[in-house]
VEXDOPA-214009 format. One record per residue: x, y, z of N, C-alpha, C in turn. Coordinates in steps of 0.2 Angstrom, whole numbers, plus 5000, padded with zeros to 4 digits. Example, Ala and Ser with C-alpha at 12.3 -4.5 7.8 and 13.67 -1.06 7.14 Angstrom:
# residues 2
REC   neast   nnorth    nup   caeast   canorth   caup   ceast   cnorth    cup
REC    5066     4972   5039     5062      4978   5039    5066     4984   5039
REC    5064     4989   5035     5068      4995   5036    5064     5000   5039
This chain:
# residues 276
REC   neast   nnorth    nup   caeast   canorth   caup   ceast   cnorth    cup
REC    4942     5128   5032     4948      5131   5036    4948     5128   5043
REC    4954     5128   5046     4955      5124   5051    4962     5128   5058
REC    4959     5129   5063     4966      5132   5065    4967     5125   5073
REC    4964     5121   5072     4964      5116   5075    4968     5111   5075
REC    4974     5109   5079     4979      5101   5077    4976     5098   5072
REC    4980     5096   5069     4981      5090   5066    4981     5086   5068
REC    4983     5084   5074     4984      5077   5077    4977     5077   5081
REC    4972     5080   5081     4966      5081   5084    4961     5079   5079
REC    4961     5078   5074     4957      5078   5066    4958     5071   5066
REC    4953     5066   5065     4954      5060   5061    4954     5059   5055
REC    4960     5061   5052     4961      5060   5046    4968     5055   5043
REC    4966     5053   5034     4970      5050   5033    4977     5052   5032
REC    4986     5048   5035     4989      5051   5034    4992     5054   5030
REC    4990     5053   5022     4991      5058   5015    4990     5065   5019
REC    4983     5065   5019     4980      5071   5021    4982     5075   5027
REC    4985     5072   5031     4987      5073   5037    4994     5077   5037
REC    4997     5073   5032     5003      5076   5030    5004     5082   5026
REC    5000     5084   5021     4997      5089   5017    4998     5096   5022
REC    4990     5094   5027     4990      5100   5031    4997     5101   5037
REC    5000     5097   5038     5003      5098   5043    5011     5102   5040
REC    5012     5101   5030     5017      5101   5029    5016     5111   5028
REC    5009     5112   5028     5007      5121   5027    5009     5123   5021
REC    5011     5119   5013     5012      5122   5011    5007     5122   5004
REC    5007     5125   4998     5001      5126   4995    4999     5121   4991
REC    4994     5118   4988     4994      5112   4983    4989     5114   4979
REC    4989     5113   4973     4984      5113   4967    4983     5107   4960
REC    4979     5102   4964     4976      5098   4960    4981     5092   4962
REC    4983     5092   4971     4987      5084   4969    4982     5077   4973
REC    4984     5074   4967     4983      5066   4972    4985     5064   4980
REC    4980     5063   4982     4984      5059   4986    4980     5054   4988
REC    4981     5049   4991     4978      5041   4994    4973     5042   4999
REC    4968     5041   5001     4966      5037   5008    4962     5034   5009
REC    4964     5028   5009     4961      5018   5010    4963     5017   5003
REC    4956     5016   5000     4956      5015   4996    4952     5020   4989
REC    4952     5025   4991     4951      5030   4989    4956     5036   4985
REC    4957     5036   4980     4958      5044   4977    4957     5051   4976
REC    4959     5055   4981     4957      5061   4982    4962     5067   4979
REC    4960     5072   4977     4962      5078   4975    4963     5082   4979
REC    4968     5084   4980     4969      5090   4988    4971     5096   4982
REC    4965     5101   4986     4969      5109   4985    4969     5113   4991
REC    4974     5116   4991     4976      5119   5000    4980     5126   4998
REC    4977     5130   5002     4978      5138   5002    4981     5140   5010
REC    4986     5143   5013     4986      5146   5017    4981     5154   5017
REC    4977     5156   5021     4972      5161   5023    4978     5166   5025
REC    4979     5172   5024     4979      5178   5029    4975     5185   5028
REC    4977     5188   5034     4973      5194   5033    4977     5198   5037
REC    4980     5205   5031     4986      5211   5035    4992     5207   5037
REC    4993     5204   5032     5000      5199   5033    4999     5195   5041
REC    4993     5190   5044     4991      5186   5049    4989     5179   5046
REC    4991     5177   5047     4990      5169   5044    4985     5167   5049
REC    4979     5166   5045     4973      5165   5046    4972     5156   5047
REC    4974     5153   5042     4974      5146   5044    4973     5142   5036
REC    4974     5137   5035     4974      5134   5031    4966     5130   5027
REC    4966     5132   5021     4959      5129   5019    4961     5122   5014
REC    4957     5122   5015     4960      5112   5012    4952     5110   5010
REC    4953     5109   5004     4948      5107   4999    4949     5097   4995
REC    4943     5093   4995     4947      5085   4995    4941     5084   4989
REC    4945     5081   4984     4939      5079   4977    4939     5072   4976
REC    4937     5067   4979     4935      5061   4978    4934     5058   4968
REC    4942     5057   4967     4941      5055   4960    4944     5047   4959
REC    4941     5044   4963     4943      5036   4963    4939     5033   4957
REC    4932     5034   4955     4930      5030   4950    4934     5035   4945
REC    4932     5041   4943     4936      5045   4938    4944     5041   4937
REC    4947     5042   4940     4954      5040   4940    4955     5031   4938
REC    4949     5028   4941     4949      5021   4940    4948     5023   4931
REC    4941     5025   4928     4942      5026   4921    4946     5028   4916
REC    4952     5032   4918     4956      5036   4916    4964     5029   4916
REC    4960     5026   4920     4968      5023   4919    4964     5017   4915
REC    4961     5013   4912     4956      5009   4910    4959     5011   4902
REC    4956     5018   4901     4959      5020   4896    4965     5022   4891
REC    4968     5024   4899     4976      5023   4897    4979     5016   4895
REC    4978     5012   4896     4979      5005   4897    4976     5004   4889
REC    4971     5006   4887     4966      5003   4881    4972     5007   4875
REC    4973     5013   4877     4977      5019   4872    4983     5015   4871
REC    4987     5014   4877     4995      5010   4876    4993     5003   4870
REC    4989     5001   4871     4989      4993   4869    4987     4995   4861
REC    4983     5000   4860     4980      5004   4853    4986     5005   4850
REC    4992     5010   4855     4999      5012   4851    5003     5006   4850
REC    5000     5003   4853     5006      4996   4850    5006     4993   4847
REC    4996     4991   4844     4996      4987   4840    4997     4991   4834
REC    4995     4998   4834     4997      5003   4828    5005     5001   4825
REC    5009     5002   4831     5018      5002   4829    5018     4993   4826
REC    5015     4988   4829     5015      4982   4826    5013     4982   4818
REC    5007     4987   4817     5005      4986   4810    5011     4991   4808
REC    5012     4993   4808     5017      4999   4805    5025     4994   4802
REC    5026     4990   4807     5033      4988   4808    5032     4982   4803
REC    5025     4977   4804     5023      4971   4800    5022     4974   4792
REC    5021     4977   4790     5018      4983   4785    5026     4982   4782
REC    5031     4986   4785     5039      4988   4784    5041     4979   4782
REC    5039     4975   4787     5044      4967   4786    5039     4967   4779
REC    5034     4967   4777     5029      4964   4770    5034     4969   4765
REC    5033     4973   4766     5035      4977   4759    5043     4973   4758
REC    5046     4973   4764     5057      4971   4761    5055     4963   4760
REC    5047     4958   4760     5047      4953   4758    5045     4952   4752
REC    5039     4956   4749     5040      4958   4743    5046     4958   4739
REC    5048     4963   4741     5055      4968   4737    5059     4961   4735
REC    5062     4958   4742     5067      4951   4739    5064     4945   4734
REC    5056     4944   4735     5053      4940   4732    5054     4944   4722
REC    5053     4947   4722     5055      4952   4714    5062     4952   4714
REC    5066     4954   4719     5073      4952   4717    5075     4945   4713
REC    5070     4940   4714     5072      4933   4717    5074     4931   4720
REC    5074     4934   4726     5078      4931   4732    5074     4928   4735
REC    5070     4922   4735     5064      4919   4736    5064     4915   4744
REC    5071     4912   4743     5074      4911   4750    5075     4913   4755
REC    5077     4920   4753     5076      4926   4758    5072     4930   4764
REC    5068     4927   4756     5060      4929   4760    5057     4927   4764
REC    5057     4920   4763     5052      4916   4766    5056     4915   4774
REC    5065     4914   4775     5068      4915   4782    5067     4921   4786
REC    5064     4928   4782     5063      4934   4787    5056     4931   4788
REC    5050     4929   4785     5045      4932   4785    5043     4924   4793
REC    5046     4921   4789     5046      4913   4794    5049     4914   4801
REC    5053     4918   4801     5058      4919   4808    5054     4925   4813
REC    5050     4930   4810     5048      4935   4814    5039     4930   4815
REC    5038     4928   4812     5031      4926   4812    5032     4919   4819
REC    5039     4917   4819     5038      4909   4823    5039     4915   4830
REC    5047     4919   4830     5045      4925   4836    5040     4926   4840
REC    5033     4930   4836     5029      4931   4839    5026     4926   4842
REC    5025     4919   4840     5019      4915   4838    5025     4911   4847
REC    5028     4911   4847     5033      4908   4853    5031     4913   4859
REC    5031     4920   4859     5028      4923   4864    5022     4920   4866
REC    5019     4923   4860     5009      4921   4864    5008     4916   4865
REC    5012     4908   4864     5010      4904   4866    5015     4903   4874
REC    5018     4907   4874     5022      4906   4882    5017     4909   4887
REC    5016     4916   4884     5012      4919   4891    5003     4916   4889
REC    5003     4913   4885     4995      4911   4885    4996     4904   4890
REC    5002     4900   4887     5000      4893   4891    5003     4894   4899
REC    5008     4903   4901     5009      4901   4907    5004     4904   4912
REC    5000     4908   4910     4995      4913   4913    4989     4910   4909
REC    4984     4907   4914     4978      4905   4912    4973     4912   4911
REC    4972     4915   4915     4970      4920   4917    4970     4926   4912
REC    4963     4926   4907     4965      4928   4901    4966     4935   4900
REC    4965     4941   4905     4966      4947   4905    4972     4947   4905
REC    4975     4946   4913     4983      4947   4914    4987     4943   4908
REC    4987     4939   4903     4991      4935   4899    4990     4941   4892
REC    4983     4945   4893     4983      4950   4887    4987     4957   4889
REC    4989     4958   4893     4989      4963   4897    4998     4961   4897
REC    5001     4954   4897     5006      4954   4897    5010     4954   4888
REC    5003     4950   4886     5005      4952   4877    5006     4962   4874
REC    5001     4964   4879     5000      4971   4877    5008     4976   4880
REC    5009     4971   4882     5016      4977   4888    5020     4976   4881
REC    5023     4968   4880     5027      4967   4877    5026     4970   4871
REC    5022     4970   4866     5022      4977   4862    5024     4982   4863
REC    5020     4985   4868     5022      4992   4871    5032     4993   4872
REC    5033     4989   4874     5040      4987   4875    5044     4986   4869
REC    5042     4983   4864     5044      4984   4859    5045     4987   4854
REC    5040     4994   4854     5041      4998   4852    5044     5005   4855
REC    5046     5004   4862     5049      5008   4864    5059     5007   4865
REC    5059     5001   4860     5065      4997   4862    5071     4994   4867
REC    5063     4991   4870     5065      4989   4877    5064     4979   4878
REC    5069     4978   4879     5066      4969   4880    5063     4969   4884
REC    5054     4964   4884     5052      4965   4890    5053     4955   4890
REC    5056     4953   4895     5055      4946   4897    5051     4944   4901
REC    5047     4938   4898     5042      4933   4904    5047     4928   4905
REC    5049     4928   4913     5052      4924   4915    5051     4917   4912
REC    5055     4913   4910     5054      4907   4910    5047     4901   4914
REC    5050     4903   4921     5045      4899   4926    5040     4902   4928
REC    5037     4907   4925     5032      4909   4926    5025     4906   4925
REC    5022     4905   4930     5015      4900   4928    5008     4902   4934
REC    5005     4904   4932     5001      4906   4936    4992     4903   4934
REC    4991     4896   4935     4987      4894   4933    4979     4896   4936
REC    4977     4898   4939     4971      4902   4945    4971     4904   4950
REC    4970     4911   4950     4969      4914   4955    4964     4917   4958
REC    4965     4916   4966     4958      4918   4969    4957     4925   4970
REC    4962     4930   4969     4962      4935   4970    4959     4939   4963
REC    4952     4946   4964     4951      4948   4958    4955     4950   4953
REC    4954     4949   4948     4958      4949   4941    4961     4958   4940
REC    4955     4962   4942     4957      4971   4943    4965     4970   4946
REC    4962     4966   4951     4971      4969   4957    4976     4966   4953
REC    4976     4959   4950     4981      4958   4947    4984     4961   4940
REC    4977     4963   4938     4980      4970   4933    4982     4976   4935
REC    4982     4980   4943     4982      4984   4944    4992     4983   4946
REC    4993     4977   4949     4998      4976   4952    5003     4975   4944
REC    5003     4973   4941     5007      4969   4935    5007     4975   4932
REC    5001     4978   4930     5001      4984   4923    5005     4991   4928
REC    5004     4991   4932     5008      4998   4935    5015     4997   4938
REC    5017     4991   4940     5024      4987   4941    5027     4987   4932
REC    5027     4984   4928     5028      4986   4921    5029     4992   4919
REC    5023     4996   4919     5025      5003   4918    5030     5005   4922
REC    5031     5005   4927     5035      5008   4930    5043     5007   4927
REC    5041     5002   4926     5050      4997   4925    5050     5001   4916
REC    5047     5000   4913     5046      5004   4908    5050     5013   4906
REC    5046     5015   4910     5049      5022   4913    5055     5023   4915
REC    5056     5019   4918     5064      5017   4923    5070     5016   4917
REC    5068     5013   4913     5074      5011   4906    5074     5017   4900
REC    5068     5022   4900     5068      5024   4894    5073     5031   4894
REC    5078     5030   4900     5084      5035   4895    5090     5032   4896
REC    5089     5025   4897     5096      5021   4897    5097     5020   4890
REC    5105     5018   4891     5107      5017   4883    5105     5009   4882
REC    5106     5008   4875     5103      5001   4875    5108     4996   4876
REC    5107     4990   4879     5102      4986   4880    5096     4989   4884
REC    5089     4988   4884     5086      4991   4888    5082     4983   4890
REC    5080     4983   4897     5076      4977   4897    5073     4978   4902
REC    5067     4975   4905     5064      4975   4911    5061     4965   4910
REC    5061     4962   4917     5060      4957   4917    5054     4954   4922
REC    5049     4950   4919     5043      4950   4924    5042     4943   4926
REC    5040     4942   4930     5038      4935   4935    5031     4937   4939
REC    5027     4930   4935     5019      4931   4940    5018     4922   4940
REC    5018     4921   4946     5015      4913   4950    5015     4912   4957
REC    5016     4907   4958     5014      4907   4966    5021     4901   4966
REC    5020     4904   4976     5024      4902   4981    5024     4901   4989
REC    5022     4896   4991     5021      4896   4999    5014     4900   5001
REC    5010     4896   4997     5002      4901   4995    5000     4908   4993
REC    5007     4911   4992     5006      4917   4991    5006     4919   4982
REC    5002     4923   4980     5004      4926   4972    5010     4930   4974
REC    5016     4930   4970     5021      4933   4967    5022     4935   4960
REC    5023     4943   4961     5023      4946   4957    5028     4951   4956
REC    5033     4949   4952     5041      4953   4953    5042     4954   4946
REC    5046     4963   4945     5048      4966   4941    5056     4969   4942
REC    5058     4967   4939     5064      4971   4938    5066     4974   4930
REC    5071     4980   4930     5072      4983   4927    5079     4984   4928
REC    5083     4986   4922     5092      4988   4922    5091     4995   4920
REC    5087     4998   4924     5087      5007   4924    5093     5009   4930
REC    5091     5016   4931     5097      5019   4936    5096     5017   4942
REC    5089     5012   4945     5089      5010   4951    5085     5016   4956
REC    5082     5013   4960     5079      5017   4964    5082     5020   4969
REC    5082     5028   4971     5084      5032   4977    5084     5028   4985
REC    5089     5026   4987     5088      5022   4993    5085     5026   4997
REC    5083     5033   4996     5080      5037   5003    5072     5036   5002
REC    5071     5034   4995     5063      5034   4993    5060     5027   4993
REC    5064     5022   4994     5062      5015   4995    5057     5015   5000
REC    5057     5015   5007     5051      5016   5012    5044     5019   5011
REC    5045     5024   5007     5037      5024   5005    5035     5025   4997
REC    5038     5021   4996     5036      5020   4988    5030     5017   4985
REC    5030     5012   4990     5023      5010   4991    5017     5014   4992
REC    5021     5018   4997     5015      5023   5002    5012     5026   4998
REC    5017     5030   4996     5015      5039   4995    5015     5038   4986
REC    5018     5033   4984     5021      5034   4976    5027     5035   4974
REC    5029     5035   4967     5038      5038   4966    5037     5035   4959
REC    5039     5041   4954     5040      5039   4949    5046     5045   4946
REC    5048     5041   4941     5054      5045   4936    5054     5049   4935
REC    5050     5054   4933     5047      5060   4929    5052     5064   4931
REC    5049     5070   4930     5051      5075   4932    5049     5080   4940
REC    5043     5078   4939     5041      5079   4946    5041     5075   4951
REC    5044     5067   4951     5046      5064   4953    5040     5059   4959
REC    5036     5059   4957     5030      5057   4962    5024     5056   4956
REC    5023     5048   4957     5016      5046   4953    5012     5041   4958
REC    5006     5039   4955     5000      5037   4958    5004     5029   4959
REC    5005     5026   4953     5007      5020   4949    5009     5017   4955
REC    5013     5017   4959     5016      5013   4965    5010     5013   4970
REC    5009     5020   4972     5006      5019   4976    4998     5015   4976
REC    4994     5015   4968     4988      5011   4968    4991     5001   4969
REC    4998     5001   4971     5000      4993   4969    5000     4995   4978
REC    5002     4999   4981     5001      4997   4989    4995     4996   4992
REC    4991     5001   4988     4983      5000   4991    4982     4991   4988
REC    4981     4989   4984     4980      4981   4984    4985     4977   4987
REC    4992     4977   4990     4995      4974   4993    4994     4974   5001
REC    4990     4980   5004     4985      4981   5010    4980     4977   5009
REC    4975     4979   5005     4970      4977   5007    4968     4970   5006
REC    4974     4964   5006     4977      4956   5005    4979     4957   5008
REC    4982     4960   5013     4987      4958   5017    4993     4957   5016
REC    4993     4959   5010     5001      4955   5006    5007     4959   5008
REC    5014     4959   5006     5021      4962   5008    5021     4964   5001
REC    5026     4968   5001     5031      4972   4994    5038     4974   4997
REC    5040     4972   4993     5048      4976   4993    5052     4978   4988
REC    5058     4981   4989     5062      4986   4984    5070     4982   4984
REC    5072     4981   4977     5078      4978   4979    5082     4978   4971
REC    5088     4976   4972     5091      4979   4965    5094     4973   4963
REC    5095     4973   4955     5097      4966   4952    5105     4967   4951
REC    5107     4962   4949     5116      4961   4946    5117     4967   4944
REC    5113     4968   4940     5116      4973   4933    5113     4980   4939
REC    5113     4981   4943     5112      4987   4947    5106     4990   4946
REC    5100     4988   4942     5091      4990   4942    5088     4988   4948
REC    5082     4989   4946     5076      4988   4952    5074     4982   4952
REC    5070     4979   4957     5065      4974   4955    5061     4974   4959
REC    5057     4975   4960     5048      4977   4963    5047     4969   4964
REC    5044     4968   4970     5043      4961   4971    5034     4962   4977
REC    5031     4961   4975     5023      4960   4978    5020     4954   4980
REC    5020     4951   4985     5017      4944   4990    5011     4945   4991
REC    5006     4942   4988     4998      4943   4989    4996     4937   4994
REC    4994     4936   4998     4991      4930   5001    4985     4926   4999
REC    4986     4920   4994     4981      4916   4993    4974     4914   4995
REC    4975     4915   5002     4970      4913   5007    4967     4918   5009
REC    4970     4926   5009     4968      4931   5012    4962     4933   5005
REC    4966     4932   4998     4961      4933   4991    4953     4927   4992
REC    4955     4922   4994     4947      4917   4995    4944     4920   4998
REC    4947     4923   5004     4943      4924   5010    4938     4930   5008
């Protein structure tokens, strides 16, 4: 408990902001550095005298590093599931035609969805060396297409080595995606989100857009910061774990809307800053 400034406290300015804003919190996130903490915060009184604010901080940065590792394992689990499910669906109507005699049939569904597949994984395998982020990109697109979403690898997408660790580039592409993901799922259809990972002027580039309802011009500035998601409570970790590694590279991020009126998240990593 504290009845001392705020601006006297060296503290991070999540934290800062919490206490200064006096108002109560149970179990929220917030950022500082590179750190995930828990903030719980009670206003104190005594005979209706406001006594001072207690503020409590739970360091859940590995926890939270776990939990999203998981989530990430779980999504890729339900996608390969809805694939077996869906390939299951195409086997059985191949069958079926094949007893009709429609033997023709068969063989142009079963050959046309198998050459489909077989065209992705060799797009994002030959354009992304890097064999987490190319799985990571094969796993969205499932995910996406189970959820009825086009998900596109930009054509010129190539990202042959990177000096930056593999985690941030998972951390930056897998929570960029999710977001664009989130963003389309009460649009009517067509639904698509669109991704681009390679370099440019030394820098990784890393750009997502989506043809969702587009982001709040008021909430653009610290989206990065503080976080923002669709939900309903409006406020997720996902952006903001993409700004901590766009800091600690030195890199830029911006907010910007496509043709079609969506978002497109765009991340400049510094090549030189990743060697260093």
């Amino acid at each position: 408990m504290t009845d001392r400034p705020v601006a006297g406290i060296d503290l991070p300015p999540a934290v800062a902001e919490l206490l200064t804003s006096g108002r109560d919190a149970h179990d929220e996130p917030v950022l500082a550095g590179d750190r995930v903490l828990v903030a719980n915060q009670r206003t104190t009184r005594f005979e209706g005298t406001v006594l001072g604010t207690v503020l409590t901080l739970r360091d859940q940065t590995e926890l939270r590093n776990l939990a999203s590792e998981l989530d990430s394992v779980r999504a890729l689990t339900e996608a390969l599931q809805a694939q077996t499910h869906e390939s299951a669906n195409r086997l059985h109507t191949v069958l079926t035609l094949v007893e009709l005699g429609r033997g023709d049939e068969a063989v142009r569904l079963a050959t046309r969805d198998l050459a489909l597949a077989q065209q992705l994984t060799d797009r994002v395998v030959g354009a992304v060396t890097e064999p987490a982020l190319a799985a990571l990109l094969l796993g969205k697109s499932a995910q996406a297409g189970e959820r009825g979403v086009d998900l596109v690898i930009e054509p010129d997408c190539r990202l042959d080595d990177s000096p930056l660790p593999a985690a941030d580039l998972l951390t930056v592409v897998g929570n960029l995606v999710d977001n664009a993901l989130e963003a389309v799922s009460g649009n009517e259809p067509p639904r698509r989100v669109r991704v681009f990972v390679g370099t440019a002027d030394d820098e990784i580039v890393v750009r997502v857009g989506d043809n969702g309802p587009g982001l709040d011009p008021d909430r653009v500035a610290d989206a990065f910061r503080r976080g923002w998601s669709t939900k309903s409570a409006g406020r997720g970790l996902g952006l903001a774990l993409v700004g901590q590694v766009v800091r600690r590279h030195g890199g830029r991020s911006d907010v910007g809307r496509y043709d079609d009126g969506g978002t497109v998240f765009t991340v400049r990593l510094p090549i030189r800053a990743g060697r260093s």
